[in-house]
C-alpha atoms as one frame of an Amber mdcrd trajectory, in Angstrom:
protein
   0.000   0.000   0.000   0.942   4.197  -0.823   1.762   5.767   2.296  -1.233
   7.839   1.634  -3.589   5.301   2.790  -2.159   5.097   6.008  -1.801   7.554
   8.573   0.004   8.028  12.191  -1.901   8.772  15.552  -0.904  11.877  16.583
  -0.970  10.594  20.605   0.724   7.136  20.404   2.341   7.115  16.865   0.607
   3.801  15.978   0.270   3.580  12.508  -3.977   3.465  11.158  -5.161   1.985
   8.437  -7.675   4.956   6.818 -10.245   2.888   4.660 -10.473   0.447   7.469
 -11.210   3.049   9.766 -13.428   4.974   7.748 -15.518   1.824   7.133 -15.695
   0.743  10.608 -16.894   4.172  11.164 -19.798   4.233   8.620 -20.448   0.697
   9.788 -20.461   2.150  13.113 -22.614   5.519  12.425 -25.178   3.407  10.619
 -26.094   1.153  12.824 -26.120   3.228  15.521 -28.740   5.625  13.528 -30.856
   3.086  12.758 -30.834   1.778  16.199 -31.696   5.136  17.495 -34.899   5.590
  14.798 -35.753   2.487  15.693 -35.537   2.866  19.560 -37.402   5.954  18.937
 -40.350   4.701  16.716 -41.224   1.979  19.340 -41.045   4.345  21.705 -43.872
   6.447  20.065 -45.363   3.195  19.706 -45.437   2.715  23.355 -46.093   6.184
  24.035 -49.224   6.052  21.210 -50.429   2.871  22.644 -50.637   3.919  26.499
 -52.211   7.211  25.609 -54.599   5.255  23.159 -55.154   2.969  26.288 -55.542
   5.916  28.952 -57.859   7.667  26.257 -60.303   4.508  26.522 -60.263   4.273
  30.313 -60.903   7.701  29.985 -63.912   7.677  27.473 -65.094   4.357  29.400
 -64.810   6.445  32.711 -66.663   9.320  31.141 -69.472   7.620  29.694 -69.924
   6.162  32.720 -69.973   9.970  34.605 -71.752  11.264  31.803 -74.401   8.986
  30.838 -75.338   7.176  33.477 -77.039   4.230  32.528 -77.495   5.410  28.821
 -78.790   2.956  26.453 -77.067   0.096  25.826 -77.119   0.896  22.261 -75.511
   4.173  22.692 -73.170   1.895  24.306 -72.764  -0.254  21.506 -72.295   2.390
  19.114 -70.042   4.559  21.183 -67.751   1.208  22.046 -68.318   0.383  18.055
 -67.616   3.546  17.246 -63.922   3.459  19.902 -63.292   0.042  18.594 -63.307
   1.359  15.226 -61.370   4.314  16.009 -58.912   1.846  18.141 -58.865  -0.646
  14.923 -57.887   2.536  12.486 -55.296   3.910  15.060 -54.116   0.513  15.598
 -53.929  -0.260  11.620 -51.986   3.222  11.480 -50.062   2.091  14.083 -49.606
  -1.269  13.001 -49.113   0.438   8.924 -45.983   2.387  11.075 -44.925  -0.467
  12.623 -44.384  -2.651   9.397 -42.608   0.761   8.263 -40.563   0.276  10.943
 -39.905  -2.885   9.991 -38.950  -2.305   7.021 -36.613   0.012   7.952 -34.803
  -2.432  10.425 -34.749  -4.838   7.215 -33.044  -1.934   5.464 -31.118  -1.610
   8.212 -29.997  -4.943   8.154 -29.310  -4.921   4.844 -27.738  -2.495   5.086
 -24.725  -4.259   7.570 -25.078  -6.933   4.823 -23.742  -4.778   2.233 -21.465
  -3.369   4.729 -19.783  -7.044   5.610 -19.697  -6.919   1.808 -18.091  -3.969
   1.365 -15.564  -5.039   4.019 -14.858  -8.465   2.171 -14.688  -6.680  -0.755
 -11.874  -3.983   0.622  -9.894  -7.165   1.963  -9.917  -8.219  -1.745  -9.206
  -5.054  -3.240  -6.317  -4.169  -0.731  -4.677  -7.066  -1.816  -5.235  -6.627
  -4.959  -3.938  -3.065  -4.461  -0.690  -4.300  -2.345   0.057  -6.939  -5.784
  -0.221  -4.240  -8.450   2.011  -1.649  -6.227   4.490  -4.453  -5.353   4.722
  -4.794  -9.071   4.840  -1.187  -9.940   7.588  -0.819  -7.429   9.605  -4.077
  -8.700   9.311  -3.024 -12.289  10.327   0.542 -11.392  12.917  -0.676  -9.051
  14.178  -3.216 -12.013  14.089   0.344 -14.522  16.137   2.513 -11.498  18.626
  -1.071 -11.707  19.081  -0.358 -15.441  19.364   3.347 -15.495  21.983   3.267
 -12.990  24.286   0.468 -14.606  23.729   2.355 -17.892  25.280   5.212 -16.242
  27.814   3.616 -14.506  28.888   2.081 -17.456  28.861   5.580 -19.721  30.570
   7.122 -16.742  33.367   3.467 -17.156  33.743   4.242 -20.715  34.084   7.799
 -20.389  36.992   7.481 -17.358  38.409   4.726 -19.609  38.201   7.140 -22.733
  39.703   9.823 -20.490  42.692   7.266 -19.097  43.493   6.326 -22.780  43.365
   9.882 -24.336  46.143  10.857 -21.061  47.768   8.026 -21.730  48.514   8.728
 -25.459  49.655  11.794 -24.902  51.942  10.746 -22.700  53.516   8.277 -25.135
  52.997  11.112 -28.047  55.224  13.441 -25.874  57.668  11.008 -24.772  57.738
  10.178 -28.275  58.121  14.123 -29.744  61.179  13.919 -26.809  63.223  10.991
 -28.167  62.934  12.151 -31.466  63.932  15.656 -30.775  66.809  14.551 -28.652
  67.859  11.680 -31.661  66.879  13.852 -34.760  70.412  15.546 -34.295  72.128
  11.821 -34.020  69.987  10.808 -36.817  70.886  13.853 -39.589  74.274  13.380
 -38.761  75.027   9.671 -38.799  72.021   8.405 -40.782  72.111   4.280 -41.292
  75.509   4.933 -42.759  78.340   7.108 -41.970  79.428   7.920 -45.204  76.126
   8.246 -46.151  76.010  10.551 -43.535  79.159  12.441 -44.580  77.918  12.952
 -48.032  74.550  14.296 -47.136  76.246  16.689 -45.068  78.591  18.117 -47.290
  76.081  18.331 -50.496  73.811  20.476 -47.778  76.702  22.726 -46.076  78.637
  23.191 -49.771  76.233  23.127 -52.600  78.496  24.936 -54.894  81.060  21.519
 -54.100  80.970  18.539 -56.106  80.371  15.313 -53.805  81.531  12.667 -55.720
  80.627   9.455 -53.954  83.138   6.303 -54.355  81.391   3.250 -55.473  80.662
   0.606 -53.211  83.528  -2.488 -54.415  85.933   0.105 -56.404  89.336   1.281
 -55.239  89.940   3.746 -52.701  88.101   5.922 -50.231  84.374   6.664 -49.553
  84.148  10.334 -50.759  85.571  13.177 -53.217  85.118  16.680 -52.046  85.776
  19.032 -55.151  85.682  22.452 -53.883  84.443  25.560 -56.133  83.493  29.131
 -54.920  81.300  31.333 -57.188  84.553  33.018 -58.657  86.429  29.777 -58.970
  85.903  26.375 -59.859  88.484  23.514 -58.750  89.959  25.627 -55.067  91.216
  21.906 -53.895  89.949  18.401 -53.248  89.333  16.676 -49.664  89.434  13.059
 -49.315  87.321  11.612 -46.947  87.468   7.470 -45.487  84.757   5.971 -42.832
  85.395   3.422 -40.465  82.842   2.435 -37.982  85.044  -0.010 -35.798  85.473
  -0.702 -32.548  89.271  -0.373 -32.842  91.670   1.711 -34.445  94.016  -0.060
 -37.016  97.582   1.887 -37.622  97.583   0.238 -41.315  94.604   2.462 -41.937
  97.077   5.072 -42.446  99.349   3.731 -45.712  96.519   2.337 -47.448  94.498
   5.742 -47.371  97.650   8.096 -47.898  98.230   5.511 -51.216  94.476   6.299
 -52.013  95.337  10.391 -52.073  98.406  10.241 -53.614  96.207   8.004 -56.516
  92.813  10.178 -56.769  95.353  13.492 -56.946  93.837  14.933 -53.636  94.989
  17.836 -51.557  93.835  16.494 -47.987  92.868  13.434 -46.382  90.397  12.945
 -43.674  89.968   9.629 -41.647  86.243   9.763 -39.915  86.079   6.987 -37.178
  84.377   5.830 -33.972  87.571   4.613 -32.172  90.513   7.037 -32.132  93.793
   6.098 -31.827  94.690   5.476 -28.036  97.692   7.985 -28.267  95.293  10.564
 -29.943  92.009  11.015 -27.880  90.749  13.735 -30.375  91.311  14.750 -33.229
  95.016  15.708 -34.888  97.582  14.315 -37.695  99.102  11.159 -38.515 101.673
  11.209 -40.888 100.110  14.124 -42.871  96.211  12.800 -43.002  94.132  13.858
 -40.593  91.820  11.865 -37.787  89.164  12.834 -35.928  85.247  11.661 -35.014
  82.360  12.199 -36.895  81.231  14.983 -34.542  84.629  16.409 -35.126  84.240
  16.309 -38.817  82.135  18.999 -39.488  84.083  21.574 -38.230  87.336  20.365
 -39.362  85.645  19.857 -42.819  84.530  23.447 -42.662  88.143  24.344 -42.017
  89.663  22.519 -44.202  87.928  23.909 -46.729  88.404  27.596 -46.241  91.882
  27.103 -45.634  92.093  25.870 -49.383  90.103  28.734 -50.744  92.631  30.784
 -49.316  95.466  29.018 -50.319  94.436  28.427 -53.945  93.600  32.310 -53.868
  97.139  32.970 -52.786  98.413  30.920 -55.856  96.753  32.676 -57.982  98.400
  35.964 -56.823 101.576  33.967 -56.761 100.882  31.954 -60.349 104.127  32.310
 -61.557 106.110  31.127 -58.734 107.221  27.656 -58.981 107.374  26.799 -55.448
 103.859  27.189 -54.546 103.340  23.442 -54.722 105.767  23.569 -51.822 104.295
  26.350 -49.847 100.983  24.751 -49.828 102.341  21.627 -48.638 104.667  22.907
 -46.459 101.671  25.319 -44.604  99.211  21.794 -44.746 101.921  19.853 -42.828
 103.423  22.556 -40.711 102.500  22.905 -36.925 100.635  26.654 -37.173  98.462
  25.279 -39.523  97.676  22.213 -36.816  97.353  24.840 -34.055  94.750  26.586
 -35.458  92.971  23.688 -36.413  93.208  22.366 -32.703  92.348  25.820 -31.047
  88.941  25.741 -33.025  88.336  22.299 -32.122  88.595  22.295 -28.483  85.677
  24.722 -28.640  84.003  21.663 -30.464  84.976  19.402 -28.080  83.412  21.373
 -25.494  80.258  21.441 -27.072  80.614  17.612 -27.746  80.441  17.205 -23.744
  77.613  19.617 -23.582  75.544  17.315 -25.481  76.472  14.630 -24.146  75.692
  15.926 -21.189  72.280  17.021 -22.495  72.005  13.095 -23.487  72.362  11.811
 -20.234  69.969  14.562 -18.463  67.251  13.587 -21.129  67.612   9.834 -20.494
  66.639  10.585 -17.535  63.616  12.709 -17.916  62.748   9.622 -19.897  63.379
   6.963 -17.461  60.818   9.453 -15.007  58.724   9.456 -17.867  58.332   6.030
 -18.471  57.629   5.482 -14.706  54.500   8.116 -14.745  53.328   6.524 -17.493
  53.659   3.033 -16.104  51.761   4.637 -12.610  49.138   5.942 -14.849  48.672
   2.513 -17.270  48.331   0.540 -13.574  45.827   2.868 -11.616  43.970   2.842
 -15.007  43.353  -0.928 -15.388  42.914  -0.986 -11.338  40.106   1.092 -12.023
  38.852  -0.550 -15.061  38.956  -3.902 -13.199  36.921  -2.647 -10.188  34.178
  -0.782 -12.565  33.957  -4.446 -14.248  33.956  -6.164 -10.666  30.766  -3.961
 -10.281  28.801  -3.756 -13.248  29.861  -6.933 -14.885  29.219  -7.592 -18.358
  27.594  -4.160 -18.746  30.835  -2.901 -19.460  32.404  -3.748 -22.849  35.944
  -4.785 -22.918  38.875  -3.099 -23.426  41.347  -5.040 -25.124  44.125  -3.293
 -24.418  43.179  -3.460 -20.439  42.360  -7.513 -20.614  44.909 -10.190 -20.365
  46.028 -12.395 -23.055  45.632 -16.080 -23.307  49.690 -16.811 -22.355  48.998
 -14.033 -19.363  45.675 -15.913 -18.357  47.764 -19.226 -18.417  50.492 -18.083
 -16.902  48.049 -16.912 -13.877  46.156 -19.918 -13.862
């Protein structure tokens, strides 16, 4: 039942069932007014009678005063004449009386239909208590619906949420490993030479790179240097090794390789440096040094043939200028000045490096936030599912795979 059909007692709190009540009320008032009319009507019935009863005595009592031994037909007529007023009040009476009667019939029928109506309120309370126990079930059943549908909207949203964080984390640790490698990568490439040939063609576009075959004689690369005024200022040689160890006989071979392409300078690019030369310097006229030293020397290298094959030209007809270049290529100023402007290089080689270390470690940090936040995210997803069940679809990213599922089993 509603709690509108029931109701509190103000005095003793006891809970009151209102239909009942109000039916044992109009059970109550109706009997009790019919019992009244009724009471009252035989009353006047009494009352009627007695006074019908004194009013004989009293005519009898009269006629005797009055008459005084009057005729015994007055007699007759004036008892005929009471007897038929008695008979007519009595019928009147007796015409109220079955009234009366009726009424108590009425009456009676009356608590019939009341004991009816009483049966009948059992039946329909019950029937009222089914339909609102299925009301509330059915509504309880839609409230059980709505609120896993939400809880699983609100799953897939946090889930949604988790992933989107979770690929930007990975996007930005990405953007940082190829921002800190991108410098690695344009200088090295797959290949060093490869990488030593890009880098000229880019830094000297008025040079001609000329690449040496992969199985033919010699070094890796030709470096033909031209300015816009002149064409053919000198010619580096450059040779790559990527080895874990220098090899002295590295030397001979490519000083044999100059002296046969025709070249001006020679320039040895390795990994491993020679253990009596930590950077870079000479060795028997051809220089050494690492790929990050390269650049630089390159660059130097090739402005200090510019300037030299300028100077010839002012000095054309002097036949010792093969010498002089030579001599100033070999001679220790020209290797001071070349070291000088590459310890500033090597200084910036220890920056980065430095910078290289201090980023692998904002990764390593990285990776750990990102592991936290992959871990809280599939504790939550598995406690949602521990909930709602089913209801929520799957991530397949967040469920284990069949070896991890044997492996736990």
């Amino acid at each position: 039942m509603s709690n509108s059909q029931n109701t509190n007692c103000p005095n003793c709190g006891f809970e009151i069932d209102v239909n009942e009540l109000l039916y044992t009320q109009l059970e109550e008032q109706a009997k009790h007014k019919y019992q009244e009319q009724l009471a009252a009507e035989q009353i006047k019935l009494n009352e009627q009678r007695a006074a019908i009863s004194a009013q004989g005595k009293e005519l009898e009592e009269r006629i005797r005063q009055g008459v005084n031994k009057s005729l015994e037909q007055e007699t007759l007529k004036l008892k005929a004449r009471l007897e038929q007023d008695q008979s007519e009040r009595i019928s009147a009476m007796q015409a109220e009386l079955d009234d009366k009667s009726k009424k108590v019939v009425a009456l009676n029928k009356a608590q019939s239909e009341i004991e009816q109506l009483k049966r009948d309120q059992g039946t329909l309370r019950s029937e009222i208590e089914l339909d609102t126990q299925r009301k509330f079930s059915k509504q309880l059943e839609q409230e059980s619906d709505k609120i896993k549908l939400q809880l699983t909207s609100q799953a897939e949203l946090r889930v949604a949420e988790r992933e989107q964080v979770i690929n930007q984390l990975k996007q930005q640790l990405s953007d940082a490993q190829r921002q800190a490698e991108q410098g690695s990568v344009q200088l090295q490439g797959e290949v060093q030479e490869l990488a030593i040939e890009e880098w000229l063609r880019s830094q000297f576009p008025l040079d001609e790179i000329e690449e040496i075959k992969k199985g033919a004689q010699g070094a890796d690369t030709l470096q033909h240097i031209n300015t816009i005024s002149r064409e053919g200022c000198g010619t580096i040689y450059y040779e790559s090794k990527r080895t874990k160890s220098f090899q002295p006989q590295w030397i001979e071979k490519f000083k044999s390789d100059i002296q046969t392409k025709g070249a001006d300078i020679g320039v040895l690019v390795t990994e491993a440096m020679p253990d009596s030369m930590p950077t870079l310097g000479q060795i028997d006229g051809v220089w050494v040094c690492t790929f990050e030293e390269f650049k630089n020397l390159s660059q130097i290298l090739r402005e200090s043939l510019i300037q030299i094959a300028q100077a010839l030209v002012i000095q054309e007809n002097k036949g010792d200028k093969m010498g002089m270049l030579y001599d100033f290529l070999t001679g220790s100023e020209f290797r001071m000045q070349i070291e000088a402007i590459v310890e500033g290089f090597t200084q910036l080689k220890t920056d980065l490096e430095s910078e290289k270390r201090s980023m692998q470690s904002i990764w390593k940090k990285r990776e750990k936030q990102i592991d936290r936040v992959l871990l809280n995210t599939n504790y939550m997803y598995s406690s949602i599912k521990g909930i709602a069940g089913n209801a929520v679809q799957s991530v397949a990213l967040l469920e284990l795979g069949d070896d991890e599922q044997d492996a736990e089993s």
